[in-house]
C-alpha positions as CSV (number, residue, x, y, z in Angstrom):
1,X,-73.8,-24.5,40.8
2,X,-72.0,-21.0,40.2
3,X,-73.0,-21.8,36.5
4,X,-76.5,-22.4,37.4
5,X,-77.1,-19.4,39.8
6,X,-75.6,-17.2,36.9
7,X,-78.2,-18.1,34.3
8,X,-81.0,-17.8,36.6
9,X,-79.8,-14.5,37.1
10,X,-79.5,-13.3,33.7
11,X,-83.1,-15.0,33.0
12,X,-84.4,-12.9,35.9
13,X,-83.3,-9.7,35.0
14,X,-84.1,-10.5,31.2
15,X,-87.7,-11.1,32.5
16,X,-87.7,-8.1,34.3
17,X,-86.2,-6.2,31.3
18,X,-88.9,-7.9,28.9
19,X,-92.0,-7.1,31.5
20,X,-90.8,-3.5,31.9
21,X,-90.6,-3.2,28.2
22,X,-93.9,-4.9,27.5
23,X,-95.8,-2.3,30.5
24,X,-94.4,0.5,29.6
25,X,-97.0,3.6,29.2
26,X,-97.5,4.2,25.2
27,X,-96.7,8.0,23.6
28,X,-98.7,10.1,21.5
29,X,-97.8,10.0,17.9
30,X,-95.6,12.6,16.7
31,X,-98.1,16.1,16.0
32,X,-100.8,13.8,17.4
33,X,-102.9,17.6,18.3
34,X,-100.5,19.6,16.2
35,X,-102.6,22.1,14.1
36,X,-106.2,21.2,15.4
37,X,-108.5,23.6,16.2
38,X,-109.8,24.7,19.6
39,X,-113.9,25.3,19.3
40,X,-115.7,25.4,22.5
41,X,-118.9,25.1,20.6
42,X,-118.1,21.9,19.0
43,X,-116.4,21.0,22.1
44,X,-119.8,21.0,24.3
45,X,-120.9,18.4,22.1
46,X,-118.5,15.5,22.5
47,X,-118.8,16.3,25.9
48,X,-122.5,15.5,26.1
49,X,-121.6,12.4,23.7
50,X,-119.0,10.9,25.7
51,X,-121.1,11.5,29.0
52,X,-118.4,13.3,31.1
53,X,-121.0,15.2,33.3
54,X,-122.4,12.0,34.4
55,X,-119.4,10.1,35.4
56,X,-117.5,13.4,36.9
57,X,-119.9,16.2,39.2
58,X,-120.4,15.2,42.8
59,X,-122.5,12.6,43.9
60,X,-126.3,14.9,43.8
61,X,-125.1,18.0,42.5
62,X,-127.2,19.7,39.7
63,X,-125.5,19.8,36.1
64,X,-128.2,22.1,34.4
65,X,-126.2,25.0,32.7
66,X,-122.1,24.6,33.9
67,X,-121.9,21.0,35.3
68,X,-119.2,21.6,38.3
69,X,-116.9,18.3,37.3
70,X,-115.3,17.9,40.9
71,X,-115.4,14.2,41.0
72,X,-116.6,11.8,43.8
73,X,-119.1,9.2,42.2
74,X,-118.3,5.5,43.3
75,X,-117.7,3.0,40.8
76,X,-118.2,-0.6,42.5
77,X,-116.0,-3.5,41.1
78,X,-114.9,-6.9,41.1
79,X,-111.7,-5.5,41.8
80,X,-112.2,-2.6,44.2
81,X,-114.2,0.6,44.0
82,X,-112.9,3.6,41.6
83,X,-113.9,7.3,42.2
84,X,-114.1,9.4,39.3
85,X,-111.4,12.1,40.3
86,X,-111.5,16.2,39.6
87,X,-111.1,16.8,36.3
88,X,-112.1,20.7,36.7
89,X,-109.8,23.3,35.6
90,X,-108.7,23.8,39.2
91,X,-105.1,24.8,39.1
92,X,-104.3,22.6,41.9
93,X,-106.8,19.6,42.1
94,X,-108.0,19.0,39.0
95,X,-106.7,19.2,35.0
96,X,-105.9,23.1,34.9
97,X,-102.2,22.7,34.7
98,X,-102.3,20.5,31.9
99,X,-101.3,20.7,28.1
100,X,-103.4,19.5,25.5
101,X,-100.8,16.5,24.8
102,X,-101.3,15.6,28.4
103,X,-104.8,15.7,27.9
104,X,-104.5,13.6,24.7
105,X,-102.9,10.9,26.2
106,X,-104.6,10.9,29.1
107,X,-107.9,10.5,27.1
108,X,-106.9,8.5,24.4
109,X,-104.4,6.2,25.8
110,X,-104.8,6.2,29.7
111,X,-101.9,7.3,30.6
112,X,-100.9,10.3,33.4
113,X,-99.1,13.4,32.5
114,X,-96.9,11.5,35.4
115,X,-96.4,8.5,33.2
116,X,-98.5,6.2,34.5
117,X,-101.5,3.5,33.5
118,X,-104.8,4.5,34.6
119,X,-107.6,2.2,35.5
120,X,-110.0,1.0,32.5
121,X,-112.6,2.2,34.8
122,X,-112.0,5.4,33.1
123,X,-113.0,4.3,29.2
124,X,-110.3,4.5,27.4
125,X,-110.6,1.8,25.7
126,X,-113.5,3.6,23.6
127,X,-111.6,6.7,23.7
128,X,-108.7,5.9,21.7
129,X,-110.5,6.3,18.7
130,X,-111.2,10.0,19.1
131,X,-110.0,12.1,16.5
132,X,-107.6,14.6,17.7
133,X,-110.0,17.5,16.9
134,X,-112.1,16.1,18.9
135,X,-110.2,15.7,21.4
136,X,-108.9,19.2,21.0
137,X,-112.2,20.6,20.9
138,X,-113.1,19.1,23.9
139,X,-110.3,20.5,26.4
140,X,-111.0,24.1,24.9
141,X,-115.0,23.4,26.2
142,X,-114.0,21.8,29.6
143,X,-111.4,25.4,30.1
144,X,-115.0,27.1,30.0
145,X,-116.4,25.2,33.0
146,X,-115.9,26.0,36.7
147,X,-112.9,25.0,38.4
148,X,-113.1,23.3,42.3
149,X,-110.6,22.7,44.7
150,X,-111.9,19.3,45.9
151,X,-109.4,17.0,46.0
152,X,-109.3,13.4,44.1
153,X,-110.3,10.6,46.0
154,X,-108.0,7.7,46.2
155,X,-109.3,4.2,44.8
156,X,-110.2,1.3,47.2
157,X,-108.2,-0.9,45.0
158,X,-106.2,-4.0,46.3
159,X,-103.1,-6.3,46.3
160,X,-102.5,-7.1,43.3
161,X,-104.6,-5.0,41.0
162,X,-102.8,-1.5,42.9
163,X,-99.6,-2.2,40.9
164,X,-100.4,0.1,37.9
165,X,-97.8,-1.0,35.5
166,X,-99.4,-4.1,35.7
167,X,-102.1,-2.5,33.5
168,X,-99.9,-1.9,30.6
169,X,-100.3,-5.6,30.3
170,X,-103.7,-5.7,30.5
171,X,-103.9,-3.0,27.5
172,X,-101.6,-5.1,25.8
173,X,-104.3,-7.4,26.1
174,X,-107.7,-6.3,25.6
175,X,-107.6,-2.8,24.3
176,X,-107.9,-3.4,20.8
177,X,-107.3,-0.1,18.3
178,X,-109.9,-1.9,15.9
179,X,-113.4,-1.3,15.4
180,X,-115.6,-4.1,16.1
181,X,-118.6,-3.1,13.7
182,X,-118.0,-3.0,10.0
183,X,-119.0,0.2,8.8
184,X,-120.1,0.7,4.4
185,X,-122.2,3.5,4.5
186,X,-121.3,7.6,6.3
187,X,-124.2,7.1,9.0
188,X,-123.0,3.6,10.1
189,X,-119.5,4.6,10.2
190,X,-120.8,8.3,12.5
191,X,-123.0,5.7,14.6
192,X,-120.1,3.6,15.1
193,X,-118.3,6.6,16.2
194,X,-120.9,7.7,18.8
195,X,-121.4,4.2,20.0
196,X,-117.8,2.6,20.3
197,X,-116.1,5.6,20.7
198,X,-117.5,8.7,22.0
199,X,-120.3,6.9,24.1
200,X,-118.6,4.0,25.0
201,X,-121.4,2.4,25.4
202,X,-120.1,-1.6,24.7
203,X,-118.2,-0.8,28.3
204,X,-121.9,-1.0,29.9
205,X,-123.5,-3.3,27.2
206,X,-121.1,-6.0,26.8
207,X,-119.9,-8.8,29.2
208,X,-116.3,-9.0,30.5
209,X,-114.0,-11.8,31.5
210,X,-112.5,-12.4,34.6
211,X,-110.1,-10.1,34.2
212,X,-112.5,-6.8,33.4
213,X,-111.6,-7.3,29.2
214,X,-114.9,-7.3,27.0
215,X,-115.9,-10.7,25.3
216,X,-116.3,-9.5,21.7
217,X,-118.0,-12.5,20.9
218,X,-121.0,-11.2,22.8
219,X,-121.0,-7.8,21.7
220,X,-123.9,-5.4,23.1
221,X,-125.2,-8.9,24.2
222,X,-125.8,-7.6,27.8
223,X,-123.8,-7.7,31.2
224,X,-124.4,-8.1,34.7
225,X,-124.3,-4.3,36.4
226,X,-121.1,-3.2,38.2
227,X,-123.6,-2.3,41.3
228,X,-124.5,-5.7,41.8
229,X,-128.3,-4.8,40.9
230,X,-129.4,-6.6,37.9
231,X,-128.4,-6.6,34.6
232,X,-127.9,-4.2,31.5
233,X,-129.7,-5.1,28.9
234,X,-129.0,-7.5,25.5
235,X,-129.8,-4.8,22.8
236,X,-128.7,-6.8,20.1
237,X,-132.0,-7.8,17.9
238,X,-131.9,-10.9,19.4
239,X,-133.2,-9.0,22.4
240,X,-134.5,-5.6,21.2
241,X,-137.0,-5.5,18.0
242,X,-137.7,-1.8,18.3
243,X,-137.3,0.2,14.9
244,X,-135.1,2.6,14.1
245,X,-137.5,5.2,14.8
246,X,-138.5,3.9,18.1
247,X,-134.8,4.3,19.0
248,X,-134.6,8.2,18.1
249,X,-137.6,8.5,20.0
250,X,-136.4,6.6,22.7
251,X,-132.5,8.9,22.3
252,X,-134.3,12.0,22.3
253,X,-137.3,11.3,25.2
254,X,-136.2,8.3,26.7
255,X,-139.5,7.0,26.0
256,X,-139.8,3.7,24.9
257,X,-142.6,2.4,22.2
258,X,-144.6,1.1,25.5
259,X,-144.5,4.4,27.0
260,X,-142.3,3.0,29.6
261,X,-139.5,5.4,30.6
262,X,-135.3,5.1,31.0
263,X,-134.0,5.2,34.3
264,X,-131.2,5.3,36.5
265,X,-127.6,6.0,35.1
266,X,-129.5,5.6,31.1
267,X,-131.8,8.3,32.1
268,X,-128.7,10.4,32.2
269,X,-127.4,8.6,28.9
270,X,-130.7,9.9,27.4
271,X,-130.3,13.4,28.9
272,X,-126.4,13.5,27.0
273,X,-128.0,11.9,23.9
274,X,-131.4,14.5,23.1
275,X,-128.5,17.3,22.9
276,X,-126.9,15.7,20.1
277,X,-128.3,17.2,16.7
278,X,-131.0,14.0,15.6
279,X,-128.8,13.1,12.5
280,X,-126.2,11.3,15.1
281,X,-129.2,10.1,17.1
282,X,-130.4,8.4,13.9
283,X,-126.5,7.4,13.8
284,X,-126.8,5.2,16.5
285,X,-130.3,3.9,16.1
286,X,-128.8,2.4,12.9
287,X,-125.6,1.2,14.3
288,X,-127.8,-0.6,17.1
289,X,-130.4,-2.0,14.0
290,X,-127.1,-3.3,12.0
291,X,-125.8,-5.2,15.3
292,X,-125.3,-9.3,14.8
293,X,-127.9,-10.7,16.9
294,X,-126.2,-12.5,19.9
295,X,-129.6,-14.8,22.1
């Protein structure tokens, strides 16, 4: 019996040794942002591309000019509801005491300057493959907006999906450093950039499991919406024969080649997009042309 109780001991605190090994936040790699430049300029860019502005200013609040990034906006989920926190400058509530490291793997890797996971509500996933000048360019920019002092709201997440370390096994998982697009010329390999990376836009466009991981199978094949109210569109060609040129048009205006008009949260996607120069709108169109179809 003694023999037994022993052994199941051991297994126990192997197990425990194994899951804290397996969960355990990942580390930049070594000079990850060493050397990188710091241009505001550049910066303003990916941060229209990867649609910070629209996640991050208060519910209603007016983003022309120097979007206030004070957090607030409800995310609804199958798991709970997230709240995109402050990530102003603000010394005390938002990112202002931060190093670009922390920033780095905060962005890239989802993980807190504190050491620990944060939610894939916060895209990540897409993020990781930023380039680290990007990512450098990007902090300088966001230093240039105004700070607030609003705190972070706390998510309404449940037993058991509160336990955070529990999400370094879900990154083990389903947060893939590969590209899912094959990429053989420069504009569908910049396309690819702005569309699996920067704009993360397979997190919207492509369904999920029961556990909140995309179904690469179905890529871009279309998803219910988080909200509960309808569904995000298939724009694999299965779905969407518009040309190339109908998507510009439709990247820069948000006009569609029935005169129709985007709406709701892609209005906002549009609004990101028209500030991009039209060679990386023309990116995407051709990324989103060169897409398997998926019925």
């Amino acid at each position: 019996m003694r023999r037994i109780v022993r052994t199941l001991i051991v297994l126990i605190v192997l197990g425990v040794a194994i899951g804290l090994y397996l969960t355990q936040p990942r580390t930049l790699p070594d000079g990850f942002t060493a050397g990188t430049a710091a241009d505001p300029q550049a910066g303003a860019l990916i941060f229209a591309a990867a649609g910070c502005a629209s996640c991050h200013t208060s519910p209603g609040a007016e983003t022309d000019g120097m979007p206030v990034l004070a957090g607030g906006q409800a995310f609804a989920s199958d798991f709970g509801t997230f709240y995109a926190p402050n990530i102003s400058f603000d010394q005390t509530a938002g990112l202002g005491g931060w190093s670009l490291d922390e920033f780095a793997r905060a962005v890239t890797l989802g993980v807190s300057p504190r050491g620990q996971h944060y939610y894939p509500a916060f895209p990540y996933a897409a993020y990781q493959h930023m380039t680290a000048e990007d990512v450098a360019n990007l902090f300088a920019y966001m230093k240039t907006l105004p700070g607030d002092a609003t705190p972070s709201r706390a998510h309404d997440v449940g037993f058991p999906f509160n336990i955070r370390r529990g999400l370094g096994l879900w990154k083990l998982a389903f947060v893939s450093d590969d590209y899912v697009m094959a990429a053989d010329t420069e504009t569908l390999a910049r396309g690819r950039y702005l569309v699996e990376a920067l704009g993360h836009c397979t997190e919207c466009h492509t369904p999920r499991n029961a556990v909140g991981g995309l179904d690469r199978s179905r890529w871009m094949a279309g998803a219910p919406n988080p909200s509960g109210k309808g569904t995000i569109p298939n724009i694999t060609p299965a779905a969407l024969d518009w040309s190339e040129g109908d998507l510009v048009e439709y990247f820069t205006s948000g006009f569609t080649p029935d005169y129709d008009s985007a709406g709701g949260k892609m209005a906002e996607v549009v609004e990101n997009l028209s500030r991009l120069p039209e060679t990386d709108r023309a990116a995407i169109a051709a990324y989103v042309k060169a897409l398997p179809a998926v019925p």
